[in-house]
C-alpha positions in Angstrom: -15.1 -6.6 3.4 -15.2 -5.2 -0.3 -12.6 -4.0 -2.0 -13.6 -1.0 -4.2 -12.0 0.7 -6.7 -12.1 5.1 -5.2 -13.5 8.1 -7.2 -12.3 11.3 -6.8 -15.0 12.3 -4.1 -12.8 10.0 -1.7 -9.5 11.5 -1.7 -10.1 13.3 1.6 -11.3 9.8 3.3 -8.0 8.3 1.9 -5.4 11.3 2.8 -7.6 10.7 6.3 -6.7 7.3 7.1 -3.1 8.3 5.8 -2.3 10.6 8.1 -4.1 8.5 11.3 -2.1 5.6 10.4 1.2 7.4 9.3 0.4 9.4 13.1 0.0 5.9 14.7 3.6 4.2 12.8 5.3 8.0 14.6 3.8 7.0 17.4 5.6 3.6 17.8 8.3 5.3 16.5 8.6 4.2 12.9 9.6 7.6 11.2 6.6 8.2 8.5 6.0 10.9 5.6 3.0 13.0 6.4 0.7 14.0 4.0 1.4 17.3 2.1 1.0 18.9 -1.0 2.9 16.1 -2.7 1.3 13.3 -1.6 -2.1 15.4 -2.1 -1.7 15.5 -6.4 -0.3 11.8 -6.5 -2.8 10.4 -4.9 -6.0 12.7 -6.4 -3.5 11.4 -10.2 -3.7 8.2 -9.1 -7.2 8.3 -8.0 -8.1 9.4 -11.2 -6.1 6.4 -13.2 -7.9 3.9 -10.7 -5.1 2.7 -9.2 -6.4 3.5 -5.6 -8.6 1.5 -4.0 -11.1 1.1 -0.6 -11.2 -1.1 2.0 -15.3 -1.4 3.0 -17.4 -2.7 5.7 -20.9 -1.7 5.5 -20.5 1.6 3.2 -18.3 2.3 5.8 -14.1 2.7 4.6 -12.0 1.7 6.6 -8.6 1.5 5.0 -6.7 2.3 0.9 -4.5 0.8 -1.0 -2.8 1.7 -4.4 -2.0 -1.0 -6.8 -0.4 0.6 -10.0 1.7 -0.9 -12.9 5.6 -0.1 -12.4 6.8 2.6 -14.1 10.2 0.6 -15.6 8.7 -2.6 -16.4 4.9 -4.2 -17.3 5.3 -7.1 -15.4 6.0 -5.4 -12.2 3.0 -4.3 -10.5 3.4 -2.1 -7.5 1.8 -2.1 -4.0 1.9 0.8 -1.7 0.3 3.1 1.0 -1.8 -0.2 2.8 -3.5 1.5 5.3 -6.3 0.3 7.8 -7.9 2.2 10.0 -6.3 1.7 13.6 -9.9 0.2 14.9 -9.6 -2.5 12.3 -5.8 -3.5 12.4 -4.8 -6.6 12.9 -7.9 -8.3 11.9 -7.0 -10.2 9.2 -8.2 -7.7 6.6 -4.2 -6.7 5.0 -3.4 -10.2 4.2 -7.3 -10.1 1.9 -6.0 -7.0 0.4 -2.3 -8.1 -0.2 -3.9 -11.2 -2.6 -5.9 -9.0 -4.0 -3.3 -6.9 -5.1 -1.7 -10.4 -6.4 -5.5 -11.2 -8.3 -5.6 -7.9 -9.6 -1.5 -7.9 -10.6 -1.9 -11.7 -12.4 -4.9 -10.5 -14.3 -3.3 -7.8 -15.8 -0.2 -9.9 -16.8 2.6 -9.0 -14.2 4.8 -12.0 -13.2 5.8 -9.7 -10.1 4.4 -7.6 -7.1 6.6 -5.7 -5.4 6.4 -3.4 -2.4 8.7 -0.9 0.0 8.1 -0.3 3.6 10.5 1.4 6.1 13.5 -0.5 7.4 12.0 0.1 10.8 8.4 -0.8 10.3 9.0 -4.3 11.5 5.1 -5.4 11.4 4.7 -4.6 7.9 7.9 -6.4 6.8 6.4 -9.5 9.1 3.1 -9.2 7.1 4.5 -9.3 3.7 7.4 -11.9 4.6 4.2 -14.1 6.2 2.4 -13.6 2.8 5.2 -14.7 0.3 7.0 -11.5 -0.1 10.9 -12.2 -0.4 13.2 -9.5 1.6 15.5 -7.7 -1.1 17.5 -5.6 1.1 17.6 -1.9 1.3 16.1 0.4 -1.4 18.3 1.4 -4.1 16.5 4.8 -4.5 17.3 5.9 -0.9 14.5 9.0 -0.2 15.4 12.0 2.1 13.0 10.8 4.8 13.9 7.2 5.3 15.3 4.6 4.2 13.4 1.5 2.7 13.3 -2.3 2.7 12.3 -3.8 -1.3 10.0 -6.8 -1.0 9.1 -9.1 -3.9 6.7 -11.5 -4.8 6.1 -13.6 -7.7 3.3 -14.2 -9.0 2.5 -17.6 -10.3 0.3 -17.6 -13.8 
């Protein structure tokens, strides 16, 4: 698997496997956002400062990631919207992409990567727990759709 930085000509692949795995997480009954209008601009803005990436197996994509510096402090680096294609969960493929969030955080000077995930996505929470992610409790910033579990790791220079 490569990990490639996305151009703006990918923001309807990514929004794709968005909404398949945010469908999949309703499904089991872990309450989701959608994709809308929102999520459309911050992730074509954040496409455009490289802060999204692809998950690829033979030119094919088969999941995203955004890595992006913390907007209070420069030696937080934030992880959000992990997302593998159903087809290729649970394959060993997150736990690649979660240290090379850590690589990509260490080389750009952050002492910390930090993540959210819904207090009743219990997989997620396993697979950053089981990859040296420390459980902070509940979200201080508590968002209309649901409410959200802080995780923290630190990153050893």
């Amino acid at each position: 698997m490569e990990i490639l930085l996305a151009d703006k000509n990918k923001l309807i692949e990514v929004l794709y496997i968005i909404r398949v795995c945010s469908r999949q997480l309703i499904e089991k009954g872990v309450k989701y956002w959608n994709n809308s209008l929102a999520d459309y601009n911050e992730i074509s803005e954040d496409i455009a400062n490289q802060y999204v990436y692809l998950m690829v197996i033979n030119r094919v994509t088969i999941g995203t990631v955004t890595i992006k510096p913390d907007k209070s402090t420069l030696k937080t680096t934030t992880i959000s919207r992990l997302a593998i294609f159903p087809p290729f969960q649970k394959r060993g493929f997150a736990p690649e992409v979660l240290k090379f969030a850590e690589d990509l955080a260490k080389k750009n000077g952050a002492t910390v990567l930090k993540g959210t995930t819904p207090i009743d996505d219990k997989s997620l929470s396993q697979l950053l727990e089981e990859n040296g992610f420390v459980n902070h409790g509940i979200d201080g910033e508590v968002h209309e759709e649901f409410v959200r579990i802080k995780f923290e790791k630190k990153i050893v220079i």
